[in-house]
OpenMM code with the backbone's topology and positions (N, CA, C; nanometers):
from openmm import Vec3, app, unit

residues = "UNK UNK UNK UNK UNK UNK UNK UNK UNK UNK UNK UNK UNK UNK UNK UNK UNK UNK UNK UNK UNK UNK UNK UNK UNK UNK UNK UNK UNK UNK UNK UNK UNK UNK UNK UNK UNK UNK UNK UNK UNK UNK UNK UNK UNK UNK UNK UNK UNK UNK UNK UNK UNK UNK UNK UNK UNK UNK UNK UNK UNK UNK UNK UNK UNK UNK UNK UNK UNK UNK UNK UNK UNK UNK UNK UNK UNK UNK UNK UNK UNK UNK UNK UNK UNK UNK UNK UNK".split()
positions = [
    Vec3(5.4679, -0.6389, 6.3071),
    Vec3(5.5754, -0.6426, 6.2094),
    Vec3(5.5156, -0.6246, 6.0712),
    Vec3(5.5554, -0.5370, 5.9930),
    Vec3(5.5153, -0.5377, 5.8479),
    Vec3(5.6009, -0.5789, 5.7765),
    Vec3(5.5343, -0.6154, 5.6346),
    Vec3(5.5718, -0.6021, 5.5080),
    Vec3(5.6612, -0.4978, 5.4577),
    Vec3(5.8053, -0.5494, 5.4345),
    Vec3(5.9052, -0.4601, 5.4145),
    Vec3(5.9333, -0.5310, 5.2511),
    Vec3(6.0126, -0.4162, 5.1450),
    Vec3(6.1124, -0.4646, 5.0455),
    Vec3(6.1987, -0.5500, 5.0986),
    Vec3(6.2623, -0.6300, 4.9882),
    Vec3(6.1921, -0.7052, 4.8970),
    Vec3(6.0941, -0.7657, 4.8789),
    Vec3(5.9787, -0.8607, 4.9874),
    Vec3(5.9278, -0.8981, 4.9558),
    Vec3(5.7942, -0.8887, 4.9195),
    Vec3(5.7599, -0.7558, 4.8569),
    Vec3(5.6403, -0.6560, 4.7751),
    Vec3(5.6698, -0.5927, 4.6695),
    Vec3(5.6278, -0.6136, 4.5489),
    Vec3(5.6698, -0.5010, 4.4633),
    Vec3(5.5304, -0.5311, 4.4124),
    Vec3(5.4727, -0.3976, 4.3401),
    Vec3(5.3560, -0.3705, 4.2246),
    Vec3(5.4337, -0.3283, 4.1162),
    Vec3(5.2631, -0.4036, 3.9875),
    Vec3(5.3524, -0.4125, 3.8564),
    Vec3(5.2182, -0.3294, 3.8070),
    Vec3(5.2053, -0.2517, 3.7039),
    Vec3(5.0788, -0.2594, 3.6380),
    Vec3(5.1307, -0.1467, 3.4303),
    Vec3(5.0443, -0.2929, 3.3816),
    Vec3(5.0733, -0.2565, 3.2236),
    Vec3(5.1463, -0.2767, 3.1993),
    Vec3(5.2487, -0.3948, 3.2506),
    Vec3(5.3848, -0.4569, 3.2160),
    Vec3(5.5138, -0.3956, 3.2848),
    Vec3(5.5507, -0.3052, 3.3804),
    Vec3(5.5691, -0.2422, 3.3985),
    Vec3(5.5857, -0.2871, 3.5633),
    Vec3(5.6902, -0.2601, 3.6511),
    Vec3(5.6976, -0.2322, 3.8145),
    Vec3(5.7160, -0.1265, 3.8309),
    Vec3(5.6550, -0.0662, 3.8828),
    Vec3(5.6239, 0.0296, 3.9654),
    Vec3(5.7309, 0.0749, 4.0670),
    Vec3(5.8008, 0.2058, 4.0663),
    Vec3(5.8472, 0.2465, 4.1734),
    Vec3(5.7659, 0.2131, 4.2847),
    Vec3(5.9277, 0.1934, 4.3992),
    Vec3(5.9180, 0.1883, 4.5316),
    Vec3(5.8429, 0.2848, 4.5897),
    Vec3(5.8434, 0.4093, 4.5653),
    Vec3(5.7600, 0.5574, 4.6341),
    Vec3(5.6078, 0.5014, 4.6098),
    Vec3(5.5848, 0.4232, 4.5097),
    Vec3(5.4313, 0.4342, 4.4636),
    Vec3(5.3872, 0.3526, 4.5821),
    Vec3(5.4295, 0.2828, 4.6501),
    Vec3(5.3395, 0.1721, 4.7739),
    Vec3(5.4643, 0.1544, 4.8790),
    Vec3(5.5759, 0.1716, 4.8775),
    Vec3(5.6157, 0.1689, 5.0056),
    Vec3(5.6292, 0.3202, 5.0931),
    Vec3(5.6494, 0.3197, 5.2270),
    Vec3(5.6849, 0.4371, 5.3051),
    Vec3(5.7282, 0.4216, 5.4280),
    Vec3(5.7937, 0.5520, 5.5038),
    Vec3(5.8452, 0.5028, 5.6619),
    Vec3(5.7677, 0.4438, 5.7537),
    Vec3(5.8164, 0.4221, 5.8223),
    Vec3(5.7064, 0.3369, 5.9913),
    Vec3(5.8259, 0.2952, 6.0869),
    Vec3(5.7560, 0.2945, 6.1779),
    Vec3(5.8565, 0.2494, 6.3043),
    Vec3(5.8606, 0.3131, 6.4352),
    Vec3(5.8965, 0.3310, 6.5057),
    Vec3(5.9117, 0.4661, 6.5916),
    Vec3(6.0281, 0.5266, 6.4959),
    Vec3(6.0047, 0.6851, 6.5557),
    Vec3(6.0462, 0.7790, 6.4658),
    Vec3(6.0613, 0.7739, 6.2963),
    Vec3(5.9824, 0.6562, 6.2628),
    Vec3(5.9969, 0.6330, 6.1009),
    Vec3(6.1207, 0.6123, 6.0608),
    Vec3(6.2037, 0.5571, 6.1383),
    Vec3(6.3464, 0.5348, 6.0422),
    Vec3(6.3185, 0.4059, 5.9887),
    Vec3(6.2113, 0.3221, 5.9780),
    Vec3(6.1983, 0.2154, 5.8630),
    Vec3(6.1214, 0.2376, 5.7703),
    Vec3(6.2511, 0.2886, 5.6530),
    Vec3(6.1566, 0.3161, 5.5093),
    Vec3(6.1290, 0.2419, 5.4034),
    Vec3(6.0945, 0.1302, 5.4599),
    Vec3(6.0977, 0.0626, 5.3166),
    Vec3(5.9566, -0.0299, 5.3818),
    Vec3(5.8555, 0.0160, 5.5065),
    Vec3(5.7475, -0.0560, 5.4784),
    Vec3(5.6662, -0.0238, 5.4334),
    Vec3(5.5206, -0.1269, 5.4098),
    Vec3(5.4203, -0.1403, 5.2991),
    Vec3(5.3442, -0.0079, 5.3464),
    Vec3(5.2850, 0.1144, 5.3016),
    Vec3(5.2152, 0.1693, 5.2991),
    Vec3(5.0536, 0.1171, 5.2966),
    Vec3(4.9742, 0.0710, 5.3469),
    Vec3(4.8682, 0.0389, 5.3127),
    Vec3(4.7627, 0.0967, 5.2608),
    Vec3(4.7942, 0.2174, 5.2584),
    Vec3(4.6921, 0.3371, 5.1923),
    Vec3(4.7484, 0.3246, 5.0298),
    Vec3(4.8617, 0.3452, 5.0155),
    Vec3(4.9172, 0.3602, 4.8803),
    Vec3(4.8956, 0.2225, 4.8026),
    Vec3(4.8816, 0.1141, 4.8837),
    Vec3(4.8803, -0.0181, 4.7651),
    Vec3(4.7364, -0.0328, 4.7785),
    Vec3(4.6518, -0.0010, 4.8536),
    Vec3(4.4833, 0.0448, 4.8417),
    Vec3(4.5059, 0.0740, 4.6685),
    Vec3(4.5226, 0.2022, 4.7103),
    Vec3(4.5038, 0.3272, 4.5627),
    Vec3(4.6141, 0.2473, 4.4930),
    Vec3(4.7013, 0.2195, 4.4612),
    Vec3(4.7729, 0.1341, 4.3239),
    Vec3(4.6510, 0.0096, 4.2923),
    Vec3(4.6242, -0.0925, 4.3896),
    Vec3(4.5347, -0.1510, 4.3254),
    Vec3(4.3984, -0.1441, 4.3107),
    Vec3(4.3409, -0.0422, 4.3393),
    Vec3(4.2016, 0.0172, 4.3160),
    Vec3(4.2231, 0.1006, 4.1155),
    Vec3(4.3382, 0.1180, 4.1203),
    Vec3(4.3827, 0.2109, 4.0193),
    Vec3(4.4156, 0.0161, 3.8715),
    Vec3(4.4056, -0.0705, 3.9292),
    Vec3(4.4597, -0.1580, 3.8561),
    Vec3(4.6215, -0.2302, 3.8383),
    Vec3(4.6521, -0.1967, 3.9758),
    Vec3(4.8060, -0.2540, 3.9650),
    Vec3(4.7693, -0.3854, 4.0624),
    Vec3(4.9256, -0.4773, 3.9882),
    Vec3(4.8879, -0.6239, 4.0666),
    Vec3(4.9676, -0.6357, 4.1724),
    Vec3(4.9509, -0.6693, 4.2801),
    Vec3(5.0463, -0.6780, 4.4177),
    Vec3(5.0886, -0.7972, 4.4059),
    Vec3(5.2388, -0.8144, 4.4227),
    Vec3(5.3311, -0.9425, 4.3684),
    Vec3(5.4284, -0.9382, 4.5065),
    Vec3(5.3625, -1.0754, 4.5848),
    Vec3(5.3733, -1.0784, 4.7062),
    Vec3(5.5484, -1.2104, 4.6854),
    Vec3(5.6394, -1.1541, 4.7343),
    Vec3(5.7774, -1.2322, 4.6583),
    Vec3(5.8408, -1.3196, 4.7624),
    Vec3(5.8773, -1.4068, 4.7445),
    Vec3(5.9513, -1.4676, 4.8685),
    Vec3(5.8555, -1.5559, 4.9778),
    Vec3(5.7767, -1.6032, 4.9514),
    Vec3(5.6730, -1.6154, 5.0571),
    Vec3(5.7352, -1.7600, 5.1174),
    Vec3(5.8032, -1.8660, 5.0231),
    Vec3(5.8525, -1.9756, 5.0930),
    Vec3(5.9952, -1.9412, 5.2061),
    Vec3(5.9756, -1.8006, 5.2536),
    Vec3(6.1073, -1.8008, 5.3468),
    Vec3(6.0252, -1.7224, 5.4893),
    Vec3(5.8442, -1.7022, 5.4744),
    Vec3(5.8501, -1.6079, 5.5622),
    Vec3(5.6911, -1.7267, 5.6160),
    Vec3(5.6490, -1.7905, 5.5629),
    Vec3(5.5307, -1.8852, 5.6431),
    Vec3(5.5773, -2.0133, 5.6538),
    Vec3(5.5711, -2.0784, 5.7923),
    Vec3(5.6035, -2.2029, 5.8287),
    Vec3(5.5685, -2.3224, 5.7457),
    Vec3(5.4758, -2.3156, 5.7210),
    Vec3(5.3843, -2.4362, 5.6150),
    Vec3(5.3984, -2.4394, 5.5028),
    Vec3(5.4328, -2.2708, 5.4335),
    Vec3(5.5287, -2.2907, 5.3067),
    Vec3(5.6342, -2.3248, 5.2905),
    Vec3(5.7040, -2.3137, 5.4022),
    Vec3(5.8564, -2.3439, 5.3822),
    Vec3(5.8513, -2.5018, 5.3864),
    Vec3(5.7747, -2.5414, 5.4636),
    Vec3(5.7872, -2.7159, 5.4620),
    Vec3(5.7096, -2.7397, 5.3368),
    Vec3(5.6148, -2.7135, 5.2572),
    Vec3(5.5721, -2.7547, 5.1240),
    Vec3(5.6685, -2.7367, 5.0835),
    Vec3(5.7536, -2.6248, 5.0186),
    Vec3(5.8152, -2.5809, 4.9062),
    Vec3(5.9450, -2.6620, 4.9732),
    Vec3(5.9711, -2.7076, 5.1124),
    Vec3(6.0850, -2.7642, 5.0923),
    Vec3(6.0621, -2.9343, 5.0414),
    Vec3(5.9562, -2.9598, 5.0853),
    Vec3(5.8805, -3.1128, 5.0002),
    Vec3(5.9489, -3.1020, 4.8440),
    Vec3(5.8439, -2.9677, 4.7876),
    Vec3(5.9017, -3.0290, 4.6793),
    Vec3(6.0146, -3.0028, 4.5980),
    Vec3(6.1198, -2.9114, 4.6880),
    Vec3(6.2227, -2.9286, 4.5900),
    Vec3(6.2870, -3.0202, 4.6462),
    Vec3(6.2885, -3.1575, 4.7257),
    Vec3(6.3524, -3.2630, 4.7568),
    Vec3(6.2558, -3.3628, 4.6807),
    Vec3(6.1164, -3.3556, 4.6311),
    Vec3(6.0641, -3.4267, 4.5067),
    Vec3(6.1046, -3.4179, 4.3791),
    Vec3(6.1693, -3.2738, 4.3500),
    Vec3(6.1867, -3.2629, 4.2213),
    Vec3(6.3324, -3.2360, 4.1744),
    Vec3(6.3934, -3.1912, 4.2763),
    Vec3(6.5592, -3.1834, 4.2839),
    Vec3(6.6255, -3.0823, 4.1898),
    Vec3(6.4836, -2.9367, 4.2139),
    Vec3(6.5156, -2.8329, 4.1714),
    Vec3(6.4432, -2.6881, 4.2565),
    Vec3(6.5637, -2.5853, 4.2815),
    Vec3(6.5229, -2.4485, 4.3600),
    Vec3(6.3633, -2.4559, 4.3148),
    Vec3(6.2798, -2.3759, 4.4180),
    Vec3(6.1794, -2.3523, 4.3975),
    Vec3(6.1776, -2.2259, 4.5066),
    Vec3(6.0312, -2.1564, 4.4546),
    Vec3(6.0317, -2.0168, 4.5376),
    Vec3(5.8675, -2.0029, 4.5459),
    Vec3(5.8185, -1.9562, 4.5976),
    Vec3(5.6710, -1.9280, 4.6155),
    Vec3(5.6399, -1.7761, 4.6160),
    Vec3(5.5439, -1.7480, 4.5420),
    Vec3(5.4605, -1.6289, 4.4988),
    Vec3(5.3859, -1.5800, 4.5527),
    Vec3(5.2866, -1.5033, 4.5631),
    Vec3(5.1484, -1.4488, 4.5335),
    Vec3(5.1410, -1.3728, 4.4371),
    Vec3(4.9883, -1.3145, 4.3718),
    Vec3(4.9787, -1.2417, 4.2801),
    Vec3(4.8666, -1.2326, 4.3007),
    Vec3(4.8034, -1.0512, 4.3383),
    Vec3(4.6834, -1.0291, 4.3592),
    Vec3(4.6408, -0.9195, 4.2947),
    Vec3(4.5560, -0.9256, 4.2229),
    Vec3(4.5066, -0.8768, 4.0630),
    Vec3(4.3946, -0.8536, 4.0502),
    Vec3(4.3357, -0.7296, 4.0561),
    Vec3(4.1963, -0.6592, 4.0475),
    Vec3(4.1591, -0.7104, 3.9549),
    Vec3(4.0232, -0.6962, 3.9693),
    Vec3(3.9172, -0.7486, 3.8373),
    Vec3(3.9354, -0.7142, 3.7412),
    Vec3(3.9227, -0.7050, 3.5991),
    Vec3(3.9172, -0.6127, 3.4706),
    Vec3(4.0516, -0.6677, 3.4595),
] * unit.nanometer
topology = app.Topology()
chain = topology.addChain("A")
for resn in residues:
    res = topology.addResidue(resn, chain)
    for name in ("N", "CA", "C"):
        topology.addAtom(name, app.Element.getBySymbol(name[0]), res)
């Protein structure tokens, strides 16, 4: 199973990045177009773009029970990230 939109987008120089720049088809016969290309987010972040991994408290078991901890600690929505950001 891959990494589909929404929960991937690249940003780089303030800026998000079209969908064409890192996503593409897959599937049998490719009628799923909206997964992660892994060649293309290679080259976006070899090139300096940041991969902004979105949604993550709805798709790993152990996040969802942290992030549900603490918005019953703090008694406000919460959402979980990544952000993975070449050197320089």
């Amino acid at each position: 199973r891959g990494v589909r939109a929404p929960f991937i987008r690249l940003a780089k120089e303030g800026e998000v990045l079209s969908k064409d720049a890192y996503l593409g088809a897959g599937g049998f016969g490719a009628e799923i177009a909206d997964q992660v290309d892994s060649a293309k987010v290679l080259a976006q972040l070899g090139s300096g773009a940041t991969v902004v991994l979105q949604g993550l408290h709805r798709l790993w078991p152990p996040l969802i029970d942290f992030v549900r901890d603490v918005i019953d600690d703090i008694g406000h929505p919460v959402q979980a990230n990544a952000y993975i950001t070449p050197p320089n």
